[in-house]
Backbone as JSON, one array per atom type, in Angstrom:
{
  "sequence": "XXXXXXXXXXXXXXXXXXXXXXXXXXXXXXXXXXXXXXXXXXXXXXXXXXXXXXXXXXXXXXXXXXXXXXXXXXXXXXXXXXXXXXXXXXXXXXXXXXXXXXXXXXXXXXXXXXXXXXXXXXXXXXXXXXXXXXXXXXXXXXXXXXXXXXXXXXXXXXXXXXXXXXXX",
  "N": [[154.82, 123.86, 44.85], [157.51, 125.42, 45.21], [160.48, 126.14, 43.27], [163.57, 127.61, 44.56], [165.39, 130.35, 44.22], [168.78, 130.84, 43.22], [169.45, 133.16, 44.62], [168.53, 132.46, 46.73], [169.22, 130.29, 47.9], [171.83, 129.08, 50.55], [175.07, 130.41, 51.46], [177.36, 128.62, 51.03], [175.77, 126.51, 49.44], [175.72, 127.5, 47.36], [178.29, 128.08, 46.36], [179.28, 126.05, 46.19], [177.67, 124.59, 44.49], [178.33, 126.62, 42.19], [181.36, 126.17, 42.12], [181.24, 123.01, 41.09], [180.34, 123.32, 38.59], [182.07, 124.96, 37.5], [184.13, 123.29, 37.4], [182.83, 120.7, 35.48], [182.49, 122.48, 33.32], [185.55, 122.66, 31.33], [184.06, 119.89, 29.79], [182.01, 120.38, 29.02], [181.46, 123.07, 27.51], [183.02, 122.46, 24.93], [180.77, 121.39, 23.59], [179.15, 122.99, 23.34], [176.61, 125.62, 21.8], [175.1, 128.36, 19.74], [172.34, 126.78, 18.73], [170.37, 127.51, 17.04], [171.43, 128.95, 15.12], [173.05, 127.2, 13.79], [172.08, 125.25, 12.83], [170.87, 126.91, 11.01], [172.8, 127.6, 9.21], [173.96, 124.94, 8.46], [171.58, 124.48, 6.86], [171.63, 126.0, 4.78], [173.63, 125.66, 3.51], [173.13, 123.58, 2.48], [172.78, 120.59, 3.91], [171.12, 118.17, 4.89], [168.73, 117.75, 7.48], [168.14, 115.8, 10.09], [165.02, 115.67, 12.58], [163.78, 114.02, 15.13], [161.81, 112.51, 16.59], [159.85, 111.54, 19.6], [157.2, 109.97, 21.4], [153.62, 109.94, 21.41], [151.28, 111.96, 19.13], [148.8, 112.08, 20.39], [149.46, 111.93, 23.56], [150.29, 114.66, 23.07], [150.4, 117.84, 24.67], [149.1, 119.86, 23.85], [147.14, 118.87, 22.18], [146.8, 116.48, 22.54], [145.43, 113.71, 24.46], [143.54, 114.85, 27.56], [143.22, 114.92, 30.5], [145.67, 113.31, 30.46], [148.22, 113.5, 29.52], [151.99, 114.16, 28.17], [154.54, 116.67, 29.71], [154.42, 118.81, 27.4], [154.82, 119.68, 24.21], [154.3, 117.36, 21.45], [153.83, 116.77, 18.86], [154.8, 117.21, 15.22], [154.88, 120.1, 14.52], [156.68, 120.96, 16.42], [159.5, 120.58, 16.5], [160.4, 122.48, 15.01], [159.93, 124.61, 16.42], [161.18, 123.81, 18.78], [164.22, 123.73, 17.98], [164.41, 126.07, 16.22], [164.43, 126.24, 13.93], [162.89, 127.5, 11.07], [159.28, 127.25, 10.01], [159.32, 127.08, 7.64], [160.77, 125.99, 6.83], [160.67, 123.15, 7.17], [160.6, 120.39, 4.87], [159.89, 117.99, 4.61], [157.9, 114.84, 6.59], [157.7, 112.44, 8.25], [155.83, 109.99, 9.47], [155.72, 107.64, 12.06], [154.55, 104.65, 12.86], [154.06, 102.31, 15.43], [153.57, 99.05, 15.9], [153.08, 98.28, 18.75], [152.49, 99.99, 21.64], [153.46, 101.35, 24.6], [153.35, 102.48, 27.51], [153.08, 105.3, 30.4], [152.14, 105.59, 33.52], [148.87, 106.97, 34.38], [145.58, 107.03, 32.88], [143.2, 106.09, 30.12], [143.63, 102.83, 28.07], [143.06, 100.99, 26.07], [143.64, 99.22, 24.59], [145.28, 97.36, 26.47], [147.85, 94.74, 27.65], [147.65, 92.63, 30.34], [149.19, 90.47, 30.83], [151.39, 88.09, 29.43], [151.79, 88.12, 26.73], [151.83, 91.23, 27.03], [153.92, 91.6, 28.86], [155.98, 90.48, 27.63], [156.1, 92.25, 25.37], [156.6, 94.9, 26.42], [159.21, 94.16, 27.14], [160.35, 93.61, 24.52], [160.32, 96.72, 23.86], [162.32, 97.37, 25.06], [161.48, 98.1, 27.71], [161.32, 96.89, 30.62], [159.42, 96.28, 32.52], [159.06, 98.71, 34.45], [159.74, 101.94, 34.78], [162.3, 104.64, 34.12], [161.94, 106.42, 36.11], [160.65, 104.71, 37.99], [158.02, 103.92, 37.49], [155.66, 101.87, 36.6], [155.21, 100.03, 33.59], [152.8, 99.89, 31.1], [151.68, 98.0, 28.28], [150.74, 97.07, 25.16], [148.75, 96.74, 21.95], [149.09, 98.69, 19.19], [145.96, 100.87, 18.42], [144.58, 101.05, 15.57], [143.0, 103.48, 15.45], [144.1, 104.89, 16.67], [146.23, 106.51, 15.24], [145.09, 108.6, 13.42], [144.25, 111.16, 14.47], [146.49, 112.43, 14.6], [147.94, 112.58, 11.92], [146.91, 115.13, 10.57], [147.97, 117.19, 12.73], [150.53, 116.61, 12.0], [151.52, 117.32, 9.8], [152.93, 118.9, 6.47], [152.22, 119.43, 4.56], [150.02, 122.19, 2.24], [146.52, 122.36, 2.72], [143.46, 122.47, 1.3], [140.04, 123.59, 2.54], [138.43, 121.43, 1.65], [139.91, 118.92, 1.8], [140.68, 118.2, 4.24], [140.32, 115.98, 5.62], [142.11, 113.02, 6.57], [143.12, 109.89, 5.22], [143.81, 106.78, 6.88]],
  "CA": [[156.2, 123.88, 45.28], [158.2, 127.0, 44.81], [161.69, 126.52, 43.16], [164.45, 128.73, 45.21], [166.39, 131.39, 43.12], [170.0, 130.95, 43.63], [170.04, 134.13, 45.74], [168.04, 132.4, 48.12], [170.52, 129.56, 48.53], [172.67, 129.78, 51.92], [176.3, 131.05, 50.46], [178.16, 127.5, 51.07], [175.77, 125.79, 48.95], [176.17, 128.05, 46.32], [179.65, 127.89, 46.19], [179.59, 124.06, 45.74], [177.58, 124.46, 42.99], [179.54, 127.47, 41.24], [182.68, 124.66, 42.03], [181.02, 122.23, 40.33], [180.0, 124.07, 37.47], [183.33, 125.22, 36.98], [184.89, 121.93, 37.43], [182.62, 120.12, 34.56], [182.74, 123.19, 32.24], [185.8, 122.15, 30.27], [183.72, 118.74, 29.02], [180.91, 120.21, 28.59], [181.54, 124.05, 26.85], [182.9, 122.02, 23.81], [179.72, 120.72, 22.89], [177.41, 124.15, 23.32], [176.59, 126.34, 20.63], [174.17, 128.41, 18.94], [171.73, 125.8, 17.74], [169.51, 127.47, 15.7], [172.12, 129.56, 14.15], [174.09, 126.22, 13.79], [170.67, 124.78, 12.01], [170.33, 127.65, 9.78], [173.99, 127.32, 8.88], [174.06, 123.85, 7.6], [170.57, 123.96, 6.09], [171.95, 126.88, 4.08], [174.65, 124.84, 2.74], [172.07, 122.15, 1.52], [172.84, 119.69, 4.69], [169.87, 117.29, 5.35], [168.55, 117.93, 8.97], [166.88, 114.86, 10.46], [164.56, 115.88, 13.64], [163.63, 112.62, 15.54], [160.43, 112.65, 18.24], [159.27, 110.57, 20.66], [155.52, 109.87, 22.12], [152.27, 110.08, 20.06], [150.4, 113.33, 19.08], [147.68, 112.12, 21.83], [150.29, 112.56, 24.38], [150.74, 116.09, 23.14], [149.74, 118.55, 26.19], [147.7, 120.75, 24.01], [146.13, 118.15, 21.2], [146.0, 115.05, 23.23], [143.61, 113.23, 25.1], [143.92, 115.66, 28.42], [144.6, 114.97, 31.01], [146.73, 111.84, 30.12], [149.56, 114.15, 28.52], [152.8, 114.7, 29.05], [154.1, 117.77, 30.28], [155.09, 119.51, 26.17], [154.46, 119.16, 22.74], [154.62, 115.63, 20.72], [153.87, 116.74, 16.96], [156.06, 117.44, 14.61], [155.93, 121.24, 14.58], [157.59, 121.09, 18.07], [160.73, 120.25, 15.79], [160.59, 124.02, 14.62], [160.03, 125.58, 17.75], [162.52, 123.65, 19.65], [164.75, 123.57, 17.37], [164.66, 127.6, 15.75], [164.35, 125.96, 12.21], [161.49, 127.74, 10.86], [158.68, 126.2, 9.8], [158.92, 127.16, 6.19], [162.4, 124.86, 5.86], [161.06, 121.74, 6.8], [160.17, 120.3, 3.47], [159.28, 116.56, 4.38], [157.21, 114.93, 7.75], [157.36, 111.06, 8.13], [155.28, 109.97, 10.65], [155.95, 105.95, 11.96], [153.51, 104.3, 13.95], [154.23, 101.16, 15.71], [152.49, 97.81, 15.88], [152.7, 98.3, 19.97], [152.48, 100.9, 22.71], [153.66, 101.35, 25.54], [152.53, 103.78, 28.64], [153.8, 104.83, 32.11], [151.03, 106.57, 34.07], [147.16, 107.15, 34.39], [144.93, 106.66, 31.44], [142.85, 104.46, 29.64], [144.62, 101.79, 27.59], [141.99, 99.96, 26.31], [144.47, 97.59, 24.53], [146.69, 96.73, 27.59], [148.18, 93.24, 27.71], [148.36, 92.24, 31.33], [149.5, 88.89, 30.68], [153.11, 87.57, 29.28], [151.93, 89.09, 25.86], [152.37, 92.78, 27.44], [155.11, 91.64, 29.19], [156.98, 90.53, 26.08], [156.22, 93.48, 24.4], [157.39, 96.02, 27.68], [160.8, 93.49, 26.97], [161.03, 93.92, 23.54], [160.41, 97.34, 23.81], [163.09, 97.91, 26.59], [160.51, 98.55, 28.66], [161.54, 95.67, 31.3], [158.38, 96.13, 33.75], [159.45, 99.76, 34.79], [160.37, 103.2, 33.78], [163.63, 105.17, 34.69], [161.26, 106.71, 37.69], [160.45, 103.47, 38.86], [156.41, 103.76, 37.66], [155.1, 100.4, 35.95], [154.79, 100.69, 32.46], [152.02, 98.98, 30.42], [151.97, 97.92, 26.57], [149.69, 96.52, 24.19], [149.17, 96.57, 20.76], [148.34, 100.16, 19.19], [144.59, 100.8, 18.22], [144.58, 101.79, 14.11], [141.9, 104.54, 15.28], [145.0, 106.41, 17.77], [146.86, 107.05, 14.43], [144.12, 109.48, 12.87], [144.57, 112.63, 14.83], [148.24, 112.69, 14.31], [148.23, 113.55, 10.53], [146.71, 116.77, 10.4], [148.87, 117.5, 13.45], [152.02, 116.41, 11.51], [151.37, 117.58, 8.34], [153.26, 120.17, 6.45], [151.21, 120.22, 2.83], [148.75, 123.01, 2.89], [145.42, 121.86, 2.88], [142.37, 123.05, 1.11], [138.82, 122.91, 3.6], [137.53, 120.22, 1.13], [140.64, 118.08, 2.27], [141.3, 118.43, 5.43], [140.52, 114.84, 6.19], [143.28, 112.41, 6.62], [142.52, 108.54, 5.13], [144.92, 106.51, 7.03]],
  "C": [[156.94, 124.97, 44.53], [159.84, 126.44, 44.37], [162.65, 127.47, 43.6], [165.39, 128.93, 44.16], [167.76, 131.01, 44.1], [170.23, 132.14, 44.64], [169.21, 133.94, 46.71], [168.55, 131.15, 48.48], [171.32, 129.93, 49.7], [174.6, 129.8, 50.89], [177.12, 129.71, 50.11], [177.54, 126.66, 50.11], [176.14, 126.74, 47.26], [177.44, 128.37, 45.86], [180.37, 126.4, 45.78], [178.93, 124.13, 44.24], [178.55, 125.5, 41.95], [180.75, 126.42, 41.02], [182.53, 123.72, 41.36], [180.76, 122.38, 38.96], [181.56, 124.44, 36.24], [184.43, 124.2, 36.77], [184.24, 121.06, 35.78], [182.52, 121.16, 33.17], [183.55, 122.81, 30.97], [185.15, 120.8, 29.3], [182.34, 119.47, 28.36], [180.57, 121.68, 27.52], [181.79, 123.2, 24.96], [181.74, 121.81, 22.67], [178.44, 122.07, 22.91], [177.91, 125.14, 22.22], [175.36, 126.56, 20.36], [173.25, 127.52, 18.59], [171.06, 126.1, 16.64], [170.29, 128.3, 14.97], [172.82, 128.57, 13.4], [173.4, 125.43, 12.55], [170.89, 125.67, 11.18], [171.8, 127.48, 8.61], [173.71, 126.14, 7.95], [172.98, 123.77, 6.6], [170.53, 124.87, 5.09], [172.98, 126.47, 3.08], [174.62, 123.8, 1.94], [172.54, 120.98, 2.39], [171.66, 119.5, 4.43], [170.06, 117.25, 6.66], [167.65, 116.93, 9.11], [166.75, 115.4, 12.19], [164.0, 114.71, 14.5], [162.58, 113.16, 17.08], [159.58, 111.75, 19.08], [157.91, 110.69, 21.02], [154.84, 110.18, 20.78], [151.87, 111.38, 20.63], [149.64, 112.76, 20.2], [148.21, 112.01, 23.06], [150.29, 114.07, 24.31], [149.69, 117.02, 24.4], [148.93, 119.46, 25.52], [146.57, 119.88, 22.73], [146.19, 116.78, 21.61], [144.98, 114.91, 23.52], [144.02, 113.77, 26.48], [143.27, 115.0, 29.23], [145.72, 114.14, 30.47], [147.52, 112.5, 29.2], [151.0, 114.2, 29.36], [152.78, 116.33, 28.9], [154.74, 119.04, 28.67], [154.5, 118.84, 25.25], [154.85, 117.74, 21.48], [154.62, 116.1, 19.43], [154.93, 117.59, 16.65], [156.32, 118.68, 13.95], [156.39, 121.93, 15.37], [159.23, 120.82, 17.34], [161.2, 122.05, 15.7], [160.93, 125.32, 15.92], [160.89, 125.15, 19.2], [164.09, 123.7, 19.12], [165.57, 125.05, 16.28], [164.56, 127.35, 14.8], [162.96, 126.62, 12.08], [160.97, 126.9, 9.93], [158.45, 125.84, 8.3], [160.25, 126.26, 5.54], [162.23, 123.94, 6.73], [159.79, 121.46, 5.9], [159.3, 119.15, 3.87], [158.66, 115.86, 6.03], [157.1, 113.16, 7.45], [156.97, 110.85, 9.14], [155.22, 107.99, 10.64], [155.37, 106.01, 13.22], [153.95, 102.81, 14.54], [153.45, 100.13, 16.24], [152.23, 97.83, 17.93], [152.95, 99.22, 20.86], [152.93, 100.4, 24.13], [153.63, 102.42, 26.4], [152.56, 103.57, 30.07], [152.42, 106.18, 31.97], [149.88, 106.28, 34.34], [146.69, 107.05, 32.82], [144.58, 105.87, 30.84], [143.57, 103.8, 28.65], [143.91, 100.69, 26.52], [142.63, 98.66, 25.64], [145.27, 97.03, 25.09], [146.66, 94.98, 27.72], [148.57, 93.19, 29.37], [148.4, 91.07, 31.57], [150.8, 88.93, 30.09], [153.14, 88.22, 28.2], [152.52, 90.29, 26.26], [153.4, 92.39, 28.08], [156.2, 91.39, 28.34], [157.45, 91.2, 25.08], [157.12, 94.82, 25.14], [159.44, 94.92, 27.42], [161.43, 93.93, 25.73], [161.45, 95.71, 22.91], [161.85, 98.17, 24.64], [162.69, 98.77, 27.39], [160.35, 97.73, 29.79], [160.66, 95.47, 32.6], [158.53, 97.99, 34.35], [160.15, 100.9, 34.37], [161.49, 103.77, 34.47], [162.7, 105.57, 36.22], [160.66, 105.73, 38.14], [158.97, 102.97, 38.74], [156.59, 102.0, 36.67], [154.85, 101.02, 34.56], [154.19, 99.57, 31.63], [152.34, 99.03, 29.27], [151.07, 97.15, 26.03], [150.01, 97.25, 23.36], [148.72, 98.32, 20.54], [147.42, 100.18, 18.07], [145.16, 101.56, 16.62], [144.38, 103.59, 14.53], [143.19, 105.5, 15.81], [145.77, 107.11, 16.66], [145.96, 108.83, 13.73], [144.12, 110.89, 13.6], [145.94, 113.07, 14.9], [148.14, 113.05, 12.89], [147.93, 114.66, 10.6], [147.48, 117.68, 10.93], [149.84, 117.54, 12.75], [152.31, 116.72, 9.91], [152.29, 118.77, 8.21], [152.82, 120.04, 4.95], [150.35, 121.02, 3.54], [147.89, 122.15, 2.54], [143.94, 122.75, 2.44], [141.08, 122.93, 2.4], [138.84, 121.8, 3.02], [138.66, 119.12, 1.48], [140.92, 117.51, 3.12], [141.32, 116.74, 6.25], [141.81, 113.48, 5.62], [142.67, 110.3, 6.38], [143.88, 107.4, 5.92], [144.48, 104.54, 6.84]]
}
């Protein structure tokens, strides 16, 4: 599927959107800015920058388990590169794992609860049977072993060879 360039819009719709554009501008100009100049700014001033990330490294689209990714980067030096902070100013990397998963899509699962357990957990998660796009979303508990390719990923100590392994 081909996305159409605005100059291949017919003129009327492109005039609704320009109108609209220009209509939500004042709410929304306030809030844009520079970011990574905005970042370098405060973290120059000795602010504390917290980066906050969603999904597991085995989601990530190029160090997951492939296919079953989404469609971008999950570890945590996607912070840097979405973000313009370079990678040499972030100091610290906490990585939190949680006692249960949850997963919209294809892919194996092998700890899926499809019983009231997983449904209790898709609740507590506010995961209420379904995702904003309407797919089903499973949950079970999360496997120790899925943690283990996420450190190395999320690391920011260097690392000798003789180290390189992660005891979790």
């Amino acid at each position: 599927m081909r996305c159409a360039a605005v100059s291949d819009l017919p003129r009327s719709t492109r005039r609704k959107v320009h109108d609209y554009l220009v209509g939500v501008a004042p709410a929304v100009l306030p809030y844009m800015d520079s970011v990574w100049s905005l970042l370098d700014q405060k973290r120059r001033e000795g602010r504390r920058i917290l980066f906050e990330g969603a999904q597991g490294a085995l989601l990530d689209v190029d160090h997951g388990t492939y296919p079953y990714v989404t469609s971008s980067n999950t570890v945590a030096a996607q912070a840097s590169t979405g973000s313009g902070v370079g990678p040499g100013a972030i100091g610290y990397v906490l990585g939190i794992c949680k006692a249960y998963t949850t997963r919209v899509g294809e892919g194996p699962f092998p700890t899926e609860q499809k019983n009231e357990i997983g449904r209790t957990l898709g609740d507590a998660a506010g995961n209420s049977g379904s995702s904003p796009a309407g797919r089903a979303v499973a949950a079970g508990s999360t496997p120790c072993w899925s943690a283990r390719p996420s450190a190395p990923a999320a690391s920011t100590a260097s690392r000798s060879p003789s180290s390189t392994s992660s005891t979790l």
